[in-house]
N, C-alpha and C positions, 0 to 999 in steps of 0.2 A: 213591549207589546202586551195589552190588558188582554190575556184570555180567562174569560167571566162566561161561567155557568150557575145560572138562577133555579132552583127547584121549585115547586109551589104545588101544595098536596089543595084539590080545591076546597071551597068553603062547606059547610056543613049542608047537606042536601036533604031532600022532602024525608029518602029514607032513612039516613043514618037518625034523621029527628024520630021517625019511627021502629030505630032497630032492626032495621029491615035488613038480609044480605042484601047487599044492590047487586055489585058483579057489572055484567054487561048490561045492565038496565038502564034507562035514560032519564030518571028523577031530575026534576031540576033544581036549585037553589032553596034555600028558607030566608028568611027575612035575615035571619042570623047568618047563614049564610052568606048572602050578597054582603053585610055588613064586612064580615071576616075578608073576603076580596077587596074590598076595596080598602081596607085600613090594609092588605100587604102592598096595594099599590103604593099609599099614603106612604110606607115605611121607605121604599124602594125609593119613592121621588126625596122623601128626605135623606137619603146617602146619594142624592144627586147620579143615580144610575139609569142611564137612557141604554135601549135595546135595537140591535141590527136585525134579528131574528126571532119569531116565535113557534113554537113546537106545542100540539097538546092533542089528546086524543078526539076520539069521533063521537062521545061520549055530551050532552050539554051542558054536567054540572060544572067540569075541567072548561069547554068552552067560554062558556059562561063566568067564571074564574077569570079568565084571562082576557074576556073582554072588558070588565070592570077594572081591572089594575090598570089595563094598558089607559083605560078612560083616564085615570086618576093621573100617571105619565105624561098625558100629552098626545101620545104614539098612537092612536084608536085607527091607523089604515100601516101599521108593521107586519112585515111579510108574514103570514102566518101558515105554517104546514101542520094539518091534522091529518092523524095516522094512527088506527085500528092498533097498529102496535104499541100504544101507550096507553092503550084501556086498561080500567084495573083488570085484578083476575076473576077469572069466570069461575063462579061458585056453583055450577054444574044443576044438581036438582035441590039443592037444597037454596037458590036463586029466590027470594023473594018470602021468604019463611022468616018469620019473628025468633032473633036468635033466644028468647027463652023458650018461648018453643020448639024449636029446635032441640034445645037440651032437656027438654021434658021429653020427647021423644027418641033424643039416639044417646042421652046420658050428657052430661058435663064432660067426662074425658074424651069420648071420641068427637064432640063440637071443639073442644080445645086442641084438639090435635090436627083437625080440620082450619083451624085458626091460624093457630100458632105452630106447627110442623111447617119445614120446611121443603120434605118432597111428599110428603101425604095429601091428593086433594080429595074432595070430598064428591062424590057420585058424580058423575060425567060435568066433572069444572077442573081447575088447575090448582094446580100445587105453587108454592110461590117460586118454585125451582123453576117448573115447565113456565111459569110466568116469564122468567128472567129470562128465559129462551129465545123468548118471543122479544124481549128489550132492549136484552144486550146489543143480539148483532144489528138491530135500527140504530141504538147510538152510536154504535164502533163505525159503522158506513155512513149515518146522515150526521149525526148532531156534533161529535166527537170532533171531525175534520174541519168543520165552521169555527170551532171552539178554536181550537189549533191555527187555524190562518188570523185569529185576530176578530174573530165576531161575536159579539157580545150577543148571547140566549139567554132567552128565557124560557123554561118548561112549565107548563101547565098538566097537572096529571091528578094522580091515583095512589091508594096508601102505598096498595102493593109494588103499579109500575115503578113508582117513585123508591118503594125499598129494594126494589133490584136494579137501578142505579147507584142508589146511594151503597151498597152491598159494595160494586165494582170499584165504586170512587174512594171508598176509605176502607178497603180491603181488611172487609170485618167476614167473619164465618158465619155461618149459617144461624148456629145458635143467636150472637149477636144478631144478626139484623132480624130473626122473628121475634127478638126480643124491646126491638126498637119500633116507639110510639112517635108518629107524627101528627104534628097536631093540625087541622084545619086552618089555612091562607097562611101559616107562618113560614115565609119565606127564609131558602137554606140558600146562602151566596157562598159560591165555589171561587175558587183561583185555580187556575190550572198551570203548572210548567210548561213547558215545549215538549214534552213527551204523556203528558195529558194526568200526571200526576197532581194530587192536590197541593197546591202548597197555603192554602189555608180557608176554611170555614168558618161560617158566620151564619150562626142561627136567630132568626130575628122573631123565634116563638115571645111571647110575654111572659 
């Protein structure tokens, strides 16, 4: 039995093009963007991988993400369930602030630690800790059990949703995974065992 889990951090969006925190914000695609999507679709259909399921938040750059690849597949009407619990995390009030300004105003170590810490979040947003809070238990009860019967997913998501799966999946520590970069459309293929362990990845960044 093929249990296959697909990761996919979305394409580059209006704010990450302008350094923006985005957070729960709803920016959509850049040109470079939608390109990044649909070259993971391209990658996905050349290892000949078709999908039973799709998962991604309520968010339209992730949406948006994953209706280009699935174009690219073939699959453009695959069941798809969007869900608040796979939005990145909420960057609180610092939401929508140019991150050098930001560090012009609260200093390079506390924006770094607002970044890159893993329970510290920054003024009324989340930490990537309380993020995973919010991700874990959706995958352990929705996506996890699909995986496990035999359904082949695909996720569309967020740096951070996405690093607190990928946290749980290859049982790295905290350090590790604030220290791990994903890059925009490059699709992560999982293998899962019968007990939802990895038995092996495949990272299809360039």
């Amino acid at each position: 039995m093929e249990r296959l889990l697909v990761l996919v951090r979305h394409g580059q969006s209006d704010w990450n093009r302008k350094n923006l925190f985005t957070g729960w914000k709803d920016p959509d695609l850049t040109e470079l963007g939608v390109s990044e999507a649909k070259a993971a679709g391209v990658k996905l259909r050349e290892m000949k991988l078709q999908f039973d399921m799709a998962y991604t938040s309520v968010l339209t750059r992730a949406q948006h993400t994953l209706a280009l690849m699935l174009a690219e597949l073939g699959q453009e009407d695959l069941e798809t369930v969007r869900d608040q619990a796979l939005n990145e995390r909420d960057y609180g009030d610092i939401t929508g602030m140019d991150k050098d300004e930001a560090r012009a105003k609260f200093g390079d170590e506390q924006v770094h630690i607002w970044r890159r810490s893993f329970d510290i979040p920054p003024p009324g947003g989340e930490s990537l800790k309380m993020t995973a809070e919010r991700v874990l238990p959706y995958y352990r009860a929705e996506i996890l059990p699909r995986v496990l019967e035999g359904k082949r997913i695909i996720v569309a998501a967020h740096g951070n949703s996405l690093r607190s799966l990928i946290m749980d999946l290859e049982k790295l520590t905290p350090d590790e995974i604030v220290a791990r970069e994903l890059a925009t459309g490059a699709p992560l293929v999982y293998r899962l065992d019968e007990d939802g362990n990895v038995v092996s990845v495949e990272d299809l960044a360039d």
